[in-house]
FIROMAR-933831 format. One record per residue (C-alpha): residue number from 0; x, y, z. Coordinates in steps of 0.5 Angstrom, whole numbers, plus 500, padded with zeros to 3 digits. Last residue first. Layout:
+-----+-----+-----+-----+
|   i |   x |   y |   z |
+-----+-----+-----+-----+
| NUM |   X |   Y |   Z |
...
+-----+-----+-----+-----+
This chain:
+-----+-----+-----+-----+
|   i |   x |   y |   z |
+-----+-----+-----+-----+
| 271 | 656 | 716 | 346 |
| 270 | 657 | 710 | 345 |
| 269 | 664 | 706 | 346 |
| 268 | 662 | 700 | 349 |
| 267 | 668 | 695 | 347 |
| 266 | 668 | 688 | 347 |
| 265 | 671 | 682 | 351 |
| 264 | 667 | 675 | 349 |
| 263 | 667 | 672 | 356 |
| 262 | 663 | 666 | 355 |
| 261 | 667 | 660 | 358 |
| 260 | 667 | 658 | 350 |
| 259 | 668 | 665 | 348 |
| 258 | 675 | 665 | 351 |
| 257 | 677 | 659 | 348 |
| 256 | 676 | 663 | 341 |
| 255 | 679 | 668 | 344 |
| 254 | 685 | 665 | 344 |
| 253 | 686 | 664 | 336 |
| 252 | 686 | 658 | 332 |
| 251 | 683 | 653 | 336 |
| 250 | 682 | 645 | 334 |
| 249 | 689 | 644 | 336 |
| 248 | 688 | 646 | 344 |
| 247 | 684 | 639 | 343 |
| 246 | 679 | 638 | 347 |
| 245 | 675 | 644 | 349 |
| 244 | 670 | 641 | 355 |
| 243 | 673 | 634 | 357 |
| 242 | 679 | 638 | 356 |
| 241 | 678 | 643 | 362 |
| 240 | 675 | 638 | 366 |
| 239 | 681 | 632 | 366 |
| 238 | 686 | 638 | 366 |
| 237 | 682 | 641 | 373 |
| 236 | 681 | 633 | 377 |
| 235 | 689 | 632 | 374 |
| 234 | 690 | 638 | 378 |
| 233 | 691 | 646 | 375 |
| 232 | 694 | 649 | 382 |
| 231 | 701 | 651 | 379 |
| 230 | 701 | 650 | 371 |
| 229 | 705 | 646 | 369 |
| 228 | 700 | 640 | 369 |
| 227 | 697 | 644 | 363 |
| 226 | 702 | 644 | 358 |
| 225 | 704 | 635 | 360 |
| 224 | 697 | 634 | 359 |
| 223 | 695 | 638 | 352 |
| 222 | 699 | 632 | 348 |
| 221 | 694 | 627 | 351 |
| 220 | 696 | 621 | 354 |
| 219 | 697 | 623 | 361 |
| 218 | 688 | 626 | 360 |
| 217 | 687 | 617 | 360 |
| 216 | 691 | 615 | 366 |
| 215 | 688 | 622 | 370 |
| 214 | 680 | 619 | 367 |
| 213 | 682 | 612 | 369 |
| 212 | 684 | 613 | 376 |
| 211 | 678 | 618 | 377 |
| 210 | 673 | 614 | 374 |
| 209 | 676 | 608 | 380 |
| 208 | 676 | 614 | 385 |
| 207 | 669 | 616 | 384 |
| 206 | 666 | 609 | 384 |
| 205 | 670 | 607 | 390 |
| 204 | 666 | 613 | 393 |
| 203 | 660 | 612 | 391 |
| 202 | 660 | 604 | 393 |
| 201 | 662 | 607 | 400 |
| 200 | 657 | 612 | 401 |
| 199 | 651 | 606 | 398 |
| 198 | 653 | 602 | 404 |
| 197 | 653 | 607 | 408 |
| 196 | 647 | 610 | 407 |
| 195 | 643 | 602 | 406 |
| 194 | 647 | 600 | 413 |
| 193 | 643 | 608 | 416 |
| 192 | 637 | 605 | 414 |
| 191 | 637 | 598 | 417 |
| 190 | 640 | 601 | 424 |
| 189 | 634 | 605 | 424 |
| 188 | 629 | 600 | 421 |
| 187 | 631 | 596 | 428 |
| 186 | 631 | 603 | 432 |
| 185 | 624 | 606 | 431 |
| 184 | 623 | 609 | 438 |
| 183 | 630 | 612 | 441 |
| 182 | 630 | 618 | 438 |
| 181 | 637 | 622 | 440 |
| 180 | 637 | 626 | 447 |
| 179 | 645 | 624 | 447 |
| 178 | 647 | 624 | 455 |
| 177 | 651 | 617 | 454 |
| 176 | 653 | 618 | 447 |
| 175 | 656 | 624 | 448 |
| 174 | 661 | 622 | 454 |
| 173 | 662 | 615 | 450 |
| 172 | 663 | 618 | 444 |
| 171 | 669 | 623 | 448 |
| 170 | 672 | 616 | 450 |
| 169 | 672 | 613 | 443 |
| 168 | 675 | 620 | 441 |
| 167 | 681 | 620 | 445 |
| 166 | 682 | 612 | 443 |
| 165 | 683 | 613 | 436 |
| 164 | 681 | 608 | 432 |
| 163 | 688 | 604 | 428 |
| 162 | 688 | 601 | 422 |
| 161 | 680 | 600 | 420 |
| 160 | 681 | 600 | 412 |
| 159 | 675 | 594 | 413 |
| 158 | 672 | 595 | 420 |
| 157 | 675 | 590 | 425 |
| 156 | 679 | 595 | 428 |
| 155 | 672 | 599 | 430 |
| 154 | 670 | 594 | 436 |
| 153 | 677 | 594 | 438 |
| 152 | 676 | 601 | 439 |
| 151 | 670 | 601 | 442 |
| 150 | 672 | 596 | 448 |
| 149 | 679 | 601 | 450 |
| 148 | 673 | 607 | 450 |
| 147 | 669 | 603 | 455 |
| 146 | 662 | 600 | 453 |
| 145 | 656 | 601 | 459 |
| 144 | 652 | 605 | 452 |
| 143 | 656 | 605 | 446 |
| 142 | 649 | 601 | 442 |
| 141 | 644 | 605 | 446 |
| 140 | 647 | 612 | 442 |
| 139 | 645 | 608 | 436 |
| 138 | 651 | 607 | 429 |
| 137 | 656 | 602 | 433 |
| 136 | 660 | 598 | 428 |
| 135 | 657 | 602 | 422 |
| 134 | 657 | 608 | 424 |
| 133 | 663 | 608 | 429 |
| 132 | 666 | 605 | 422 |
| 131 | 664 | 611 | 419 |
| 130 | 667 | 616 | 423 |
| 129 | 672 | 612 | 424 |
| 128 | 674 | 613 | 416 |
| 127 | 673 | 620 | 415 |
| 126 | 666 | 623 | 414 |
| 125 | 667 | 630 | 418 |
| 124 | 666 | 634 | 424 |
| 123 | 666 | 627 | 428 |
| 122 | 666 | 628 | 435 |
| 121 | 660 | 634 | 435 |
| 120 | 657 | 631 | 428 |
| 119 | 655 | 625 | 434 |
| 118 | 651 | 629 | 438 |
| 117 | 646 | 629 | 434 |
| 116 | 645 | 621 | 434 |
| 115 | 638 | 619 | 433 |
| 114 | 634 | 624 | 429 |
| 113 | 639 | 629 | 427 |
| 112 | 644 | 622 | 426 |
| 111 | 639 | 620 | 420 |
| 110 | 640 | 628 | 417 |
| 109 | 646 | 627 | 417 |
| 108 | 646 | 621 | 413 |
| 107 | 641 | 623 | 407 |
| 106 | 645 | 629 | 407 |
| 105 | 651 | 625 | 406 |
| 104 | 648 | 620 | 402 |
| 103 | 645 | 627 | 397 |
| 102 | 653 | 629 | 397 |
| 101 | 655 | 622 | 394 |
| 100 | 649 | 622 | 389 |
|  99 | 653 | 629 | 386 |
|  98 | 659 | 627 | 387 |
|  97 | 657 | 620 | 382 |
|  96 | 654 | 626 | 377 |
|  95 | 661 | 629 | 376 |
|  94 | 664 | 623 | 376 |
|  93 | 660 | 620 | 370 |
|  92 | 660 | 627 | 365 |
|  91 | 668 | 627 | 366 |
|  90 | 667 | 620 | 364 |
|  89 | 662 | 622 | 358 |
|  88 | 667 | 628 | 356 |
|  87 | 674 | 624 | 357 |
|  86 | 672 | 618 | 354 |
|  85 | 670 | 623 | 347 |
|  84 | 677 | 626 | 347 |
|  83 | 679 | 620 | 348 |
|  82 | 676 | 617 | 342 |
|  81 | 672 | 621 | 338 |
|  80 | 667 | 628 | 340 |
|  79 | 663 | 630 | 334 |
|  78 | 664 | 638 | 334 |
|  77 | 659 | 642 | 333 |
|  76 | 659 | 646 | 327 |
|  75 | 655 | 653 | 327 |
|  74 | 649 | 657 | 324 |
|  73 | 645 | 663 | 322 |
|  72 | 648 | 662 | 315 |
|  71 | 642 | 666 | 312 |
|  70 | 639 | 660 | 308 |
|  69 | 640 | 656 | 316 |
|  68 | 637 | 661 | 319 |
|  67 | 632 | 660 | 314 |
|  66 | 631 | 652 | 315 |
|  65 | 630 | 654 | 322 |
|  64 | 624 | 658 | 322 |
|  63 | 621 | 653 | 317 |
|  62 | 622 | 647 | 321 |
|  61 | 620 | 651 | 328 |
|  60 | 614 | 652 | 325 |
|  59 | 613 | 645 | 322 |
|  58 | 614 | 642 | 329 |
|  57 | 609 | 647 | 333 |
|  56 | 610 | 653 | 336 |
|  55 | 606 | 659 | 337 |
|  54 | 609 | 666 | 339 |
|  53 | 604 | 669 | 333 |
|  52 | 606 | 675 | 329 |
|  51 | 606 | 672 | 323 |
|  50 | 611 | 672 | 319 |
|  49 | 617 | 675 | 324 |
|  48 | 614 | 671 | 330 |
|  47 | 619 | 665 | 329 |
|  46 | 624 | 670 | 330 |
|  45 | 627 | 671 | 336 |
|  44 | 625 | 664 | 338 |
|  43 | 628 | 660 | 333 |
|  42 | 635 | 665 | 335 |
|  41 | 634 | 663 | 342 |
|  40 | 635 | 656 | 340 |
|  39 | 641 | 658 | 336 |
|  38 | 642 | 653 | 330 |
|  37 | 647 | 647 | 329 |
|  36 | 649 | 644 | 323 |
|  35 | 649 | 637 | 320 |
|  34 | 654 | 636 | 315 |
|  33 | 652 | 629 | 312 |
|  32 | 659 | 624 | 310 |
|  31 | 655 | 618 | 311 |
|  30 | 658 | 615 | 317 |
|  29 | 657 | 623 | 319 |
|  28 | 650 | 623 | 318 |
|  27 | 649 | 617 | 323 |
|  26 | 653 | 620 | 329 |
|  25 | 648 | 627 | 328 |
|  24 | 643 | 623 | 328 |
|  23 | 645 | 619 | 334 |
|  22 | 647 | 625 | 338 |
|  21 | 640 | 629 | 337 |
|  20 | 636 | 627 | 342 |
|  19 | 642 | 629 | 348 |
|  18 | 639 | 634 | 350 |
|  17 | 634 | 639 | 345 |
|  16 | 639 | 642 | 339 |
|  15 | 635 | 646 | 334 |
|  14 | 637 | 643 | 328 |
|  13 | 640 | 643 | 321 |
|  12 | 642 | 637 | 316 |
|  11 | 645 | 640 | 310 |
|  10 | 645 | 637 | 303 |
|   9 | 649 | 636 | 296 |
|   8 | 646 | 634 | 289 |
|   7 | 639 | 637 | 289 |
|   6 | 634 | 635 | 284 |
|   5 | 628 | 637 | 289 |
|   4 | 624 | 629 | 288 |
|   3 | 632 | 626 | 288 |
|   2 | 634 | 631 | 295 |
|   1 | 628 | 629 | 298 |
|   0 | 629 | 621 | 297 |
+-----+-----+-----+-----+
């Protein structure tokens, strides 16, 4: 309608881009064959006081402010992400987010065996699959208390993924358990607490897994992989995030232009 009223025969759209908001949009206009361009917030910024020497911001401002930009050619073209390229960035995205929620539950965790089991971490440094077994099976220092090593162990075996609980470790949570100076008030919403966490770490990280598994099948089918994977210390994790951010090696013409996107534009300071 705008480009009937003014007589104009082409368009293109320009934005500031805000989050997520303005992917939609651009996914329509490219339907229509609509270039859509990006401008710099940071350049909105800088210039909108150049009229009138006001900070202030308001829509209509910043709609004016951008469209001079885009007079300029103050602009660039982002790249609407397709097919694998597209499942790469959403699922890199995904894992990303999963790790953080499963290093939350862990915190939450430890501190969980602050209050009720210090002692706990001195046998089991680390999250492995006894450690959380003992949790689930046996998570209070009461709950190993007058049991031998030998019982603890057949305890642990009938935890799913639980092959083979180590006895020398049974023996040294017994020792801690029975001078532990954990709380001993509030167990019953205790024990319900750390089964919700450990229900949760485990869906987290068969989540995690799962997206890993398909990530890696689908970064194999592009013709960037087999390159990558040469490179000594470059994992499918690595291959999976370094495409889900550039894409195709294709889409580049010279290296620099890969330098820049990891923001080490090189240059020369040769001022007196």
């Amino acid at each position: 309608q705008i480009m009937k009223e003014a007589k104009k025969t082409e368009v293109i759209v320009g934005i500031e881009p805000t989050g997520h908001y303005w992917m939609n949009l651009a996914n329509f206009l490219d339907h229509y064959g609509i270039p859509l361009v990006m401008v710099n917030p940071m350049h909105v910024k800088r210039s909108k006081e150049l009229d009138d020497n006001l900070p202030t911001k308001n829509d209509k401002k910043d709609a004016l402010v951008i469209a001079r930009l885009l007079k300029d050619g103050r602009f660039s073209y982002p790249r609407l992400l397709k097919e694998v390229e597209a499942e790469l960035r959403i699922g890199s995205t995904l894992r990303s987010k999963l790790t953080e929620d499963l290093a939350s539950i862990k915190n939450r965790i430890i501190r969980w065996l602050d209050r009720y089991f210090p002692e706990f971490t001195q046998v089991f440094p680390a999250f492995g699959k006894m450690a959380l077994a003992t949790l689930e099976m046996t998570p209070l220092p009461q709950d190993i208390d007058g049991k031998s090593a030998e019982e603890l162990v057949f305890l642990y075996r009938k935890v799913k993924g639980m092959r083979a609980p180590q006895l020398p470790k049974a023996k040294l949570l017994i020792e801690a358990a029975t001078n532990s100076i954990g709380l001993t008030e509030g167990t019953q919403m205790a024990r319900h607490e750390i089964a919700t966490l450990l229900r949760q770490y485990r869906l987290l990280e068969n989540e995690i897994e799962s997206v890993n598994s398909q990530l890696s099948e689908m970064a194999q089918t592009t013709m960037e992989y087999e390159l990558l994977a040469s490179v000594p210390g470059l994992g499918d994790a690595t291959i999976v995030d370094l495409l889900s951010e550039v894409g195709s090696f294709s889409l580049y013409e010279n290296p620099r232009q890969l330098i820049k996107l990891a923001g080490l534009t090189l240059r020369e300071n040769s001022s007196g």
